[in-house]
N, CA, C and O atoms as a DFTB+ gen file, in Angstrom:
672 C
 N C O
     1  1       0.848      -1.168       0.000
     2  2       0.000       0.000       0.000
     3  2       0.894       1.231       0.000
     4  3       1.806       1.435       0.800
     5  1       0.581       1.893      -0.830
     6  2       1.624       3.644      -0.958
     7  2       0.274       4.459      -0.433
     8  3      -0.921       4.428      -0.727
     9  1       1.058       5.167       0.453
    10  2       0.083       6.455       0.772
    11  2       1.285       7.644       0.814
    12  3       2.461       7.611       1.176
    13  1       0.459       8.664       0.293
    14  2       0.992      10.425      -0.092
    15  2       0.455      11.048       0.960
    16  3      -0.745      11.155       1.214
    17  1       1.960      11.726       1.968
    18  2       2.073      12.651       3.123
    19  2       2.206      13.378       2.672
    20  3       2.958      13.294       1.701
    21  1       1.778      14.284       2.901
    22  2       2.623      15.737       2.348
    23  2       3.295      15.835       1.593
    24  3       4.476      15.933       1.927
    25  1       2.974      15.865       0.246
    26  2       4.080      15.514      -0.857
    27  2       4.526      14.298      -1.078
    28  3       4.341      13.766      -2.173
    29  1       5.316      13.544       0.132
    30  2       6.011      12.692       0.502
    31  2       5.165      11.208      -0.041
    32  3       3.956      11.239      -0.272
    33  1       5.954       9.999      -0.192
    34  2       4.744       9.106      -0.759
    35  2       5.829       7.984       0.200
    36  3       7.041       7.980      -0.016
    37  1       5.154       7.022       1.314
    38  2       5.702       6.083       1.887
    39  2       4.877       4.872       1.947
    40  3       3.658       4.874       2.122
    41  1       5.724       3.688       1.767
    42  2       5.021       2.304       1.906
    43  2       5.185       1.871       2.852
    44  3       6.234       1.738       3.482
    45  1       3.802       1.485       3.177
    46  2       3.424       0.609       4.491
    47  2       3.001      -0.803       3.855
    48  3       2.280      -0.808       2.857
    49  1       3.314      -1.641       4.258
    50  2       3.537      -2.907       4.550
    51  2       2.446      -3.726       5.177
    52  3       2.666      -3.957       6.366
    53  1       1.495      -4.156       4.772
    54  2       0.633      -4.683       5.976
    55  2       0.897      -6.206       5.356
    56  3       1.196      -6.677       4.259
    57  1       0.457      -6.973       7.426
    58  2       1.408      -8.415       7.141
    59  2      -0.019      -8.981       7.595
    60  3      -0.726      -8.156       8.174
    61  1      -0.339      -9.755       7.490
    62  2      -1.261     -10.911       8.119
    63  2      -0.558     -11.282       9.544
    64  3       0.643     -11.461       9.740
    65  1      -1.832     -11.362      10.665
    66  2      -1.098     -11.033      12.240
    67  2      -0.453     -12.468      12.071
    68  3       0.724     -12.332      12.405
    69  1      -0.742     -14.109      11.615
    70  2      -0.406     -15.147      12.139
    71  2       1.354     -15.142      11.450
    72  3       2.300     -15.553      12.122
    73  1       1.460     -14.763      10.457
    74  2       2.645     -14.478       9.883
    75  2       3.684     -14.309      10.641
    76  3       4.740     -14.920      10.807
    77  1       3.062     -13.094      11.200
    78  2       4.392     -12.586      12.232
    79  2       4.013     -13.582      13.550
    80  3       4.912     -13.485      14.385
    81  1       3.346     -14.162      13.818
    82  2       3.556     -15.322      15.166
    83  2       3.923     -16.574      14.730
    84  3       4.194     -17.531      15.456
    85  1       3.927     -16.544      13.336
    86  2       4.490     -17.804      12.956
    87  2       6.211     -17.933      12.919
    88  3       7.014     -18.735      13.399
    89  1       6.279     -17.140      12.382
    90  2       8.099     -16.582      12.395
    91  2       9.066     -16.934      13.109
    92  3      10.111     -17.317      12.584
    93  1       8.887     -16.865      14.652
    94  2       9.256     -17.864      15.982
    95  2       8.933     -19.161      16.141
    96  3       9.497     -19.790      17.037
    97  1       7.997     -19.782      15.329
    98  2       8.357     -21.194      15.505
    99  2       8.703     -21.588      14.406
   100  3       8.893     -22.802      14.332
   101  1       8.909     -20.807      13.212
   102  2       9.369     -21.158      12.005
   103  2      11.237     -21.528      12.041
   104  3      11.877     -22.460      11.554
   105  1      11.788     -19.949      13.094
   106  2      13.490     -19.893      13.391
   107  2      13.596     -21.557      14.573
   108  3      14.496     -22.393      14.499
   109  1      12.398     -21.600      15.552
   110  2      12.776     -22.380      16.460
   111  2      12.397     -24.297      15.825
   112  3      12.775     -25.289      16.448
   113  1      11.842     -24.327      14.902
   114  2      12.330     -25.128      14.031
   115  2      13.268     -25.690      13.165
   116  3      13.659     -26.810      12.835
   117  1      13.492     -24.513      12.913
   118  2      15.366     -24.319      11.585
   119  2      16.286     -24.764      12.749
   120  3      17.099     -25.678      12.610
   121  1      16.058     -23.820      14.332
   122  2      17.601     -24.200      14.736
   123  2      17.587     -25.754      15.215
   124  3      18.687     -26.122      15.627
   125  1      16.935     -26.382      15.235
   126  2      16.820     -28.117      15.475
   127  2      16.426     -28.294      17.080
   128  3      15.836     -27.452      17.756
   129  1      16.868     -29.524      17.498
   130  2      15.912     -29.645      18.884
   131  2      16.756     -28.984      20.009
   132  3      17.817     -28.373      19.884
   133  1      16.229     -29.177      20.842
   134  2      16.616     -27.692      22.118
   135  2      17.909     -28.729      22.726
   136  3      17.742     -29.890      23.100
   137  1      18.983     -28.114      22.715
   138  2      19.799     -28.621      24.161
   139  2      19.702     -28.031      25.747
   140  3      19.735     -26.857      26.118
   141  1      19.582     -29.156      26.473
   142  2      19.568     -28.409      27.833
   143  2      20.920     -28.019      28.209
   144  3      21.811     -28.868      28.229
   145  1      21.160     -26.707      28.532
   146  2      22.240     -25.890      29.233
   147  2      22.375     -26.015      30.443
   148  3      21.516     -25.975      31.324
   149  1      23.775     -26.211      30.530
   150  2      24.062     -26.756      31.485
   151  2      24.056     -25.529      33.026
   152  3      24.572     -24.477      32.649
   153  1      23.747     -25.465      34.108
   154  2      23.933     -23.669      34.627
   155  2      24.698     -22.946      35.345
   156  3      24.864     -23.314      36.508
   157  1      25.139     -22.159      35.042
   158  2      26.134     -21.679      35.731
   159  2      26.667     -22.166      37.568
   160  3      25.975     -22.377      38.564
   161  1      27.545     -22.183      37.446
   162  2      27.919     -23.011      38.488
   163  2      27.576     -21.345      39.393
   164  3      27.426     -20.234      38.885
   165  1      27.546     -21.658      40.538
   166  2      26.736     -20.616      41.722
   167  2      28.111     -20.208      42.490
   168  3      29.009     -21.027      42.295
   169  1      28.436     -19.182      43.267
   170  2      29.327     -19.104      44.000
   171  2      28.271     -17.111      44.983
   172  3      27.451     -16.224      44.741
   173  1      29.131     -17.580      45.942
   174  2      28.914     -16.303      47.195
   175  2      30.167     -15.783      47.135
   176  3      31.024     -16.475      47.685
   177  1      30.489     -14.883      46.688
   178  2      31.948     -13.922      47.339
   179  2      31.671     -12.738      47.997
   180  3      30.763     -11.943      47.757
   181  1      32.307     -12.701      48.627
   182  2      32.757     -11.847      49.890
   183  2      34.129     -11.459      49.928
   184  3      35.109     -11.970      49.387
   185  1      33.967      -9.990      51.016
   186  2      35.642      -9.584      51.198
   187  2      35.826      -9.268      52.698
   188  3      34.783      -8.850      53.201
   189  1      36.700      -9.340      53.410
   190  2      36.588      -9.036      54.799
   191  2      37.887      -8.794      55.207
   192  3      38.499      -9.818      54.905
   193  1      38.745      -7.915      55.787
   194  2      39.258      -7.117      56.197
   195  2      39.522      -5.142      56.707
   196  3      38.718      -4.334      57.173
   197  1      40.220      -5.074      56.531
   198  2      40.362      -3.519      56.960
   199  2      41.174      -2.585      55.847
   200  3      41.738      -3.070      54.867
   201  1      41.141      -1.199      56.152
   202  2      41.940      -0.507      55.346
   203  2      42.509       0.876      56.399
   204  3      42.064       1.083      57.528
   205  1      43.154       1.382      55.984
   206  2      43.930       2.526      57.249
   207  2      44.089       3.431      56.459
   208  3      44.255       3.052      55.299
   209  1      44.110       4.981      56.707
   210  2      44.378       5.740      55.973
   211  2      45.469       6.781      56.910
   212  3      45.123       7.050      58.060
   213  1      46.849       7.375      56.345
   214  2      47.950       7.719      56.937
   215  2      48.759       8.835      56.431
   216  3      49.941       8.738      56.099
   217  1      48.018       9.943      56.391
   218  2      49.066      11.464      55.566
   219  2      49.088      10.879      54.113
   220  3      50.234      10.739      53.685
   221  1      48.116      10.517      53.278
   222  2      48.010      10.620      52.107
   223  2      47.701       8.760      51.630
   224  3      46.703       8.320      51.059
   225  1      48.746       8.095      52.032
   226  2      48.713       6.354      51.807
   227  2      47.785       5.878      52.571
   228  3      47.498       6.091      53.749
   229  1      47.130       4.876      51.370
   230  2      45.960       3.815      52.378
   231  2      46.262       2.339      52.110
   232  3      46.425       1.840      50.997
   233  1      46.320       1.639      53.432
   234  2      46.595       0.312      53.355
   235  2      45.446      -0.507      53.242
   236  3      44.486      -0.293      53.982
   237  1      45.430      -1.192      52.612
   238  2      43.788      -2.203      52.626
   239  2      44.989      -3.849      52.615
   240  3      46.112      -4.061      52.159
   241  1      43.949      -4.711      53.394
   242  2      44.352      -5.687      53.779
   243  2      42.679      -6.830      53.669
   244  3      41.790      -6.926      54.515
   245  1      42.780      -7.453      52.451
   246  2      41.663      -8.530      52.361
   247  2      41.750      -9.341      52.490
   248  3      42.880      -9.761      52.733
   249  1      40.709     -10.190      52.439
   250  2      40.893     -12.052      52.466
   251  2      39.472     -12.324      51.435
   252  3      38.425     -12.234      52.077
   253  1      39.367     -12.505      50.584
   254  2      38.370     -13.072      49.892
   255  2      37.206     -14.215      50.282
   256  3      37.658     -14.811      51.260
   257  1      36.395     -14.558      50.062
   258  2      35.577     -16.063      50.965
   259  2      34.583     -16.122      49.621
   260  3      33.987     -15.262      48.974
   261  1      34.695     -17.418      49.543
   262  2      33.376     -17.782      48.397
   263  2      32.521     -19.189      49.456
   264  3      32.895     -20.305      49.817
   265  1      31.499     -18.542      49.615
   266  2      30.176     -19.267      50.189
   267  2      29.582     -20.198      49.636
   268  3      28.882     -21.080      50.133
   269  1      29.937     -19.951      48.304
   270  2      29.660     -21.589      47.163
   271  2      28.382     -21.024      46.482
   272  3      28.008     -19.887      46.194
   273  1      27.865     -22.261      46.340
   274  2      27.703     -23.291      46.059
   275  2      28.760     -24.264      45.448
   276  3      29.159     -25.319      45.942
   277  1      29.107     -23.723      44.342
   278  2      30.497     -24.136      43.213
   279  2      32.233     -23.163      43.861
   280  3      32.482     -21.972      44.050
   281  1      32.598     -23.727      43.927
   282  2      34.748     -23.141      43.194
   283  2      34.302     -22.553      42.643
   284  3      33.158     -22.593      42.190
   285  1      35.713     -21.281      42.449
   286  2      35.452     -20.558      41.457
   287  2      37.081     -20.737      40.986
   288  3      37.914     -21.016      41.850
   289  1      37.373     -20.607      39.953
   290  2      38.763     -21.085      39.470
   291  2      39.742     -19.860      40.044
   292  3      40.813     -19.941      40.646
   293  1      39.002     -18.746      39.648
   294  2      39.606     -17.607      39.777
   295  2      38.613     -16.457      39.809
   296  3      37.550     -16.652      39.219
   297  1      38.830     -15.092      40.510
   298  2      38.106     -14.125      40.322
   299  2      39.050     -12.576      40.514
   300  3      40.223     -12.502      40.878
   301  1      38.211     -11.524      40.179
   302  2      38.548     -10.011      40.059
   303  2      38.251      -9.393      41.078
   304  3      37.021      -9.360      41.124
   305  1      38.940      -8.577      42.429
   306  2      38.097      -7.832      42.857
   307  2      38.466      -6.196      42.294
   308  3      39.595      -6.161      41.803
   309  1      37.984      -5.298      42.277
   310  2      38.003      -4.085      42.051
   311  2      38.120      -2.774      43.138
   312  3      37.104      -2.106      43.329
   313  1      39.137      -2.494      43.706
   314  2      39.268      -1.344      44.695
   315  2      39.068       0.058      44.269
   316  3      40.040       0.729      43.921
   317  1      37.919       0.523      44.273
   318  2      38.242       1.985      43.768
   319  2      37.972       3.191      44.966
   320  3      36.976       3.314      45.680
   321  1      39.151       3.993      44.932
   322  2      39.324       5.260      45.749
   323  2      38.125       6.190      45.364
   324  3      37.650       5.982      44.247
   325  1      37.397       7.477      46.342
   326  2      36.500       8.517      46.045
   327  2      37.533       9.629      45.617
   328  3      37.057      10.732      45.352
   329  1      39.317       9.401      45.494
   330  2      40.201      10.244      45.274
   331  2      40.937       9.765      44.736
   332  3      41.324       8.662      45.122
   333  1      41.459      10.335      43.640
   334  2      42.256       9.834      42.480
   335  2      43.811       9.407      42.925
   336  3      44.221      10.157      43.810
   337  1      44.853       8.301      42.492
   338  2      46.076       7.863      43.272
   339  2      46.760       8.942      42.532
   340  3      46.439       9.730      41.643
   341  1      47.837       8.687      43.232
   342  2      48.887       9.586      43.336
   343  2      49.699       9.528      41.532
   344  3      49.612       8.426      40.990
   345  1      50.201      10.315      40.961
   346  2      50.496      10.181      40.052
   347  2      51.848       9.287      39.477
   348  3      52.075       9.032      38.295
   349  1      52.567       8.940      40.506
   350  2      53.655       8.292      40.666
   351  2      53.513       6.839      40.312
   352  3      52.423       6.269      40.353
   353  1      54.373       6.387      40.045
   354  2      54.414       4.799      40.096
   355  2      54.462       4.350      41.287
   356  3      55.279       4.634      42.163
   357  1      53.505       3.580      41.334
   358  2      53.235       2.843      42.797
   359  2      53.574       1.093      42.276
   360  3      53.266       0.528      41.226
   361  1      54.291       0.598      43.439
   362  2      54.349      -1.068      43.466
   363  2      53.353      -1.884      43.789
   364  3      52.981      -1.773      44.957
   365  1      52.817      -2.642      43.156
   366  2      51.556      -3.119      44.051
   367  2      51.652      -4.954      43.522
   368  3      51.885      -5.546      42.468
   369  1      51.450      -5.192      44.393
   370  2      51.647      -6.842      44.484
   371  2      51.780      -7.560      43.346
   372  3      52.024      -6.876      42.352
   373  1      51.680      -8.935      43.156
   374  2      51.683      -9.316      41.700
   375  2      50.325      -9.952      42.021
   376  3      49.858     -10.378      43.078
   377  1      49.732      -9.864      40.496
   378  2      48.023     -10.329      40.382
   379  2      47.602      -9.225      40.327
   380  3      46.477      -9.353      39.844
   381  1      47.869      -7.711      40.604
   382  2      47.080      -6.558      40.972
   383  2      47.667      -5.496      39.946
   384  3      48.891      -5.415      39.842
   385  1      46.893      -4.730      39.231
   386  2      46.959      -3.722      38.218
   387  2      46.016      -2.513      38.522
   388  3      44.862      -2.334      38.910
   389  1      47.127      -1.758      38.139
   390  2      46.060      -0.115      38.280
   391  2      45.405      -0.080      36.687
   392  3      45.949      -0.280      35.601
   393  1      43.746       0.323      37.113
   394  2      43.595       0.221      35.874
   395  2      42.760       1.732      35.543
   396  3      42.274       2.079      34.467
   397  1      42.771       2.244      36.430
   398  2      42.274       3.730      36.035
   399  2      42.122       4.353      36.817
   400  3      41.380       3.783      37.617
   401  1      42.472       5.585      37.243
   402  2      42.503       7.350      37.887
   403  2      42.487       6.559      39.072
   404  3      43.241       7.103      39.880
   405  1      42.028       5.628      39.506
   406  2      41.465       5.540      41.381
   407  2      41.020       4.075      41.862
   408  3      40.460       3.627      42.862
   409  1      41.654       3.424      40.404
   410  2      41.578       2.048      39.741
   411  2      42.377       1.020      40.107
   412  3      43.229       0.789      39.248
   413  1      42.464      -0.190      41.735
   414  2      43.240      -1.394      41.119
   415  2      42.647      -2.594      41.118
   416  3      41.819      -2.852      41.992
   417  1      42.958      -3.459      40.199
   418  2      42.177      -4.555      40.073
   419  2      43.207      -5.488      40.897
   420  3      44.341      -5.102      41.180
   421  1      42.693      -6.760      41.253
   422  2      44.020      -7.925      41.906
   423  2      43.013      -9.067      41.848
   424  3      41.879      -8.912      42.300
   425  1      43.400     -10.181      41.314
   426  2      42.962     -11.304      41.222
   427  2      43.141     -11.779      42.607
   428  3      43.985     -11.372      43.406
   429  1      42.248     -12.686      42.797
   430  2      42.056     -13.428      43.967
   431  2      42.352     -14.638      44.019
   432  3      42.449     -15.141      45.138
   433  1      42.564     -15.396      42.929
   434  2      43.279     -16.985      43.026
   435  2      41.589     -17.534      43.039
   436  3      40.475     -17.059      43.258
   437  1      42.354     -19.141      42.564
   438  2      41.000     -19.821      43.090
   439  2      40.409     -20.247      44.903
   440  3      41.044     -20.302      45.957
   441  1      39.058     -20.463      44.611
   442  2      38.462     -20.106      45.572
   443  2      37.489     -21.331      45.737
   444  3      36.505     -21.538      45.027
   445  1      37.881     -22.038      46.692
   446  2      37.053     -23.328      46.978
   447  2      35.466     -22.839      47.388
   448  3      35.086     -21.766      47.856
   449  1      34.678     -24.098      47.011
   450  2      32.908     -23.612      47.478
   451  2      33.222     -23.932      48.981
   452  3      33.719     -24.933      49.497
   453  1      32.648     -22.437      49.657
   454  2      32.677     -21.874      51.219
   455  2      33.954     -22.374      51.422
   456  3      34.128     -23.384      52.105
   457  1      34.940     -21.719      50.856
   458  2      36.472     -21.473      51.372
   459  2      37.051     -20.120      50.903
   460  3      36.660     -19.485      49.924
   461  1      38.236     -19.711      51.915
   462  2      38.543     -18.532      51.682
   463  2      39.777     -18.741      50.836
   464  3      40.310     -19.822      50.587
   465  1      40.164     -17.484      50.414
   466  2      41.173     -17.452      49.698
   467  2      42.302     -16.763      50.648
   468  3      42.188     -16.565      51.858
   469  1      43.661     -16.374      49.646
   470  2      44.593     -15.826      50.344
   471  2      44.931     -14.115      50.671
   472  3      44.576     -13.365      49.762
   473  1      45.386     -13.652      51.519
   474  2      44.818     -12.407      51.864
   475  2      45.722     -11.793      50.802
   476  3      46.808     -12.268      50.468
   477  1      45.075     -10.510      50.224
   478  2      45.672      -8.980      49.494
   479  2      45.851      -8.515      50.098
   480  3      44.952      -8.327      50.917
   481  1      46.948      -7.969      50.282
   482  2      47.683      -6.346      50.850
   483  2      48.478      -4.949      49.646
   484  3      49.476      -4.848      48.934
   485  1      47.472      -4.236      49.970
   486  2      47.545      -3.150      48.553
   487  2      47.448      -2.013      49.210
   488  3      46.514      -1.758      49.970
   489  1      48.285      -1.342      48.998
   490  2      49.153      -0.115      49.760
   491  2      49.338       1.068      48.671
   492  3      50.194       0.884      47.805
   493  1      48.692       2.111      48.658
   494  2      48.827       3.049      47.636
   495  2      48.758       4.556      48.132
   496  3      48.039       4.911      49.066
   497  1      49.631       5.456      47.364
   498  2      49.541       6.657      47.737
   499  2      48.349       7.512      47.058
   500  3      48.115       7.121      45.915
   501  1      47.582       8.530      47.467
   502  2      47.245       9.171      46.903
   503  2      46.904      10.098      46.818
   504  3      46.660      10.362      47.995
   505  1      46.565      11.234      46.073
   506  2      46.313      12.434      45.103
   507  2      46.237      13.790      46.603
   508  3      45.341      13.750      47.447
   509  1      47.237      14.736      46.607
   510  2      46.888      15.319      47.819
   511  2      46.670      14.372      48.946
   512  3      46.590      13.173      48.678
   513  1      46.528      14.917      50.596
   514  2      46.604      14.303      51.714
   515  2      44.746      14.591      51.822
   516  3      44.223      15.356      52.632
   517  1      44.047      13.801      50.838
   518  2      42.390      13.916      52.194
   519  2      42.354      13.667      53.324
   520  3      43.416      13.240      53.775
   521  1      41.380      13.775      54.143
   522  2      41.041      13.867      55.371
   523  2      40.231      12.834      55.034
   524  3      40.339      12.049      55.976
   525  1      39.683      12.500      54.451
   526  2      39.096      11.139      54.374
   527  2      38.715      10.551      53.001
   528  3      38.456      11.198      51.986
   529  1      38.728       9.220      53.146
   530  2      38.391       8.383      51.160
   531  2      37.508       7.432      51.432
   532  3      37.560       6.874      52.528
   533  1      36.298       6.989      50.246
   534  2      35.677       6.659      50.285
   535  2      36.240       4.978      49.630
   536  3      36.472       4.897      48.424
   537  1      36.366       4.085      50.275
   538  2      36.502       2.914      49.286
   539  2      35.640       1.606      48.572
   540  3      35.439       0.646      49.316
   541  1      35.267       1.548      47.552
   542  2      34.478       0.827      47.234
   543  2      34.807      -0.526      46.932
   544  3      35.470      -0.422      45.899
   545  1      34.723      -1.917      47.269
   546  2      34.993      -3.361      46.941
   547  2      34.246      -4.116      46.426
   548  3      33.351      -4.715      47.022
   549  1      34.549      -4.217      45.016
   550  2      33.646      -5.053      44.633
   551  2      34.263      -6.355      43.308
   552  3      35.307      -6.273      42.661
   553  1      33.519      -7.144      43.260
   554  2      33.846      -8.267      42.489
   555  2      33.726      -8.147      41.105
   556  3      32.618      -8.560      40.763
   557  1      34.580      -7.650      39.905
   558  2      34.027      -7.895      38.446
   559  2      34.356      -9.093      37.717
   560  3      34.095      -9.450      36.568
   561  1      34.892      -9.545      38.517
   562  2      34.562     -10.970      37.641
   563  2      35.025     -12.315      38.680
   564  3      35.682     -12.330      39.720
   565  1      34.290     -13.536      37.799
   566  2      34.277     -14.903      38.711
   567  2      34.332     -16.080      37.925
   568  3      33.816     -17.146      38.260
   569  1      35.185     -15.807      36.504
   570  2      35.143     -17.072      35.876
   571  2      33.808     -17.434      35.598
   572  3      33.541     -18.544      36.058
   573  1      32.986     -16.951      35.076
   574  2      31.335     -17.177      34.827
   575  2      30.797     -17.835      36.124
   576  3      29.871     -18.496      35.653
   577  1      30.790     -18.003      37.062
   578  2      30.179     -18.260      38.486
   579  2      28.855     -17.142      38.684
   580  3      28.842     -16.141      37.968
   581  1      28.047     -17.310      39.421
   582  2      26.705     -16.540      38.965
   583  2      26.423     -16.339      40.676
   584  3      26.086     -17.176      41.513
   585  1      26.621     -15.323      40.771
   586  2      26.247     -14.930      42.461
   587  2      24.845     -14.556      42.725
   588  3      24.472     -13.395      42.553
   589  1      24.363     -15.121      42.974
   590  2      22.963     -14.790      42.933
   591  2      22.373     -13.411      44.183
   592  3      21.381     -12.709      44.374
   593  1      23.648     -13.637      44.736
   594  2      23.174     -12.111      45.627
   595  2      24.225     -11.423      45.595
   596  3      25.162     -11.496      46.390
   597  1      24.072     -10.374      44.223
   598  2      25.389      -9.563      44.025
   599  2      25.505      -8.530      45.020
   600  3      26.451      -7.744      45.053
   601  1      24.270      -8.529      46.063
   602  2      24.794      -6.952      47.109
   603  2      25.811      -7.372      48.294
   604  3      26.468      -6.579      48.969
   605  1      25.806      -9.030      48.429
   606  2      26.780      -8.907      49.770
   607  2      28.444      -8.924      48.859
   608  3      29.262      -9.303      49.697
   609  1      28.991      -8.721      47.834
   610  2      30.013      -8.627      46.934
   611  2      30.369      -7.556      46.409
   612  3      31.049      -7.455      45.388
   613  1      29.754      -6.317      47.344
   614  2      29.840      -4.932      46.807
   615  2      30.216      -4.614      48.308
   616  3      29.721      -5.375      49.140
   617  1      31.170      -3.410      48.851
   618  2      31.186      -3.076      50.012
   619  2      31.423      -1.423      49.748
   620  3      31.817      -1.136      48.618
   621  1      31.260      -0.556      50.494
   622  2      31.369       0.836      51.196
   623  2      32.043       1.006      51.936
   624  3      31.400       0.613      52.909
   625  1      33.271       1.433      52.427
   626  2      33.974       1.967      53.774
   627  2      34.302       3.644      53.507
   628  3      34.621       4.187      52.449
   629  1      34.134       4.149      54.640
   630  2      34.844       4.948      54.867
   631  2      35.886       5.058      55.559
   632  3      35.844       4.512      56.661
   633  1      37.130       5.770      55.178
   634  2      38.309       5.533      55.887
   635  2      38.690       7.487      56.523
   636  3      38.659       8.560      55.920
   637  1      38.903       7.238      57.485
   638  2      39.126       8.996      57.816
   639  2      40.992       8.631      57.883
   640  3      41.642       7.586      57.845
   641  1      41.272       9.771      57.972
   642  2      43.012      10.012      57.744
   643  2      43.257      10.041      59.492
   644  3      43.248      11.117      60.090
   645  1      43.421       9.038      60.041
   646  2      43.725       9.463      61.655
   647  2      44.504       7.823      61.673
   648  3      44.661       7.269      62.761
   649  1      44.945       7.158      60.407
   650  2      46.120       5.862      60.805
   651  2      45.119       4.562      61.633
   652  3      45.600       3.440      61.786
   653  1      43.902       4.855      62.049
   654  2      43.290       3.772      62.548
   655  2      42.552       3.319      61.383
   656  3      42.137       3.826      60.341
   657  1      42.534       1.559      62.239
   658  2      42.164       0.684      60.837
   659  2      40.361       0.640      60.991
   660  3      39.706       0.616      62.033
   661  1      39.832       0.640      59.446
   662  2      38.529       0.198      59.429
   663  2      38.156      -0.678      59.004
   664  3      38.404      -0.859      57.812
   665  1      37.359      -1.698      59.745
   666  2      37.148      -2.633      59.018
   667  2      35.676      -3.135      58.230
   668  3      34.640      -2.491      58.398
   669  1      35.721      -4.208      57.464
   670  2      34.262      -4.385      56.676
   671  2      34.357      -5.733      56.824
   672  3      33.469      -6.466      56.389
């Protein structure tokens, strides 16, 4: 069917409704019979330790824990500062990479179902001396492991600049 807009002349298309509901069992025919998928293996991670903050450097000290259900071969946690690190080259463990402005990542090793892993210690200077930083912990990756409660794998601390440790 052509119909004239305003000058303009556009084709519309009209389909018969079963057509278009046929279409989905037409593709789910072509692709052949269904395999069952197998499902993601389940895991709980967690982080638990402290962090200190000291005339500019903050020490964080973790231990990882996976609650299971499944191992996880390996996973990511993600430390990010509310204040950007220091511009310098900083040393930071092996497994652990700065990966942007306020950014370090550190692998956690594998992680038995409801076993902990081995502790991180990540020590960094940063940007000016705050009076206090906000640190955020969280997990970006788990070897496809499927946490079904991603809020206890996210943490909040605040750390004030007075050298005492906080813990989560």
């Amino acid at each position: 069917m052509v119909v004239a807009v305003g000058g303009r002349r556009r084709v519309r298309v009209l389909a018969p409704v079963w057509v278009a509901a046929a279409v989905p069992v037409v593709v789910a025919l072509a692709a052949g019979p269904a395999r069952a998928q197998e499902p993601a293996p389940g895991a709980g991670l967690t982080y638990h330790g402290y962090a200190a903050l000291d005339d500019g450097r903050v020490d964080v000290r973790l231990t990882p824990r996976n609650h299971g259900p499944s191992a996880v071969p390996d996973a990511t946690v993600r430390l990010r500062w509310s204040v950007p690190l220091a511009r310098r080259a900083q040393p930071l463990p092996p497994g652990c990479a700065r990966t942007g402005e306020r950014d370090v990542m550190c692998r956690t090793g594998a992680l038995d179902a409801d076993g902990w892993g081995g502790e991180l210690v990540v020590g960094v200077w940063l940007r000016g001396r705050p009076a206090e930083v906000t640190l955020d912990i969280a997990t970006v990756w788990a070897a496809g492991a499927v946490d079904r409660d991603r809020g206890n794998d996210r943490q909040r601390l605040l750390v004030l600049d007075t050298g005492d440790t906080y813990s989560f």
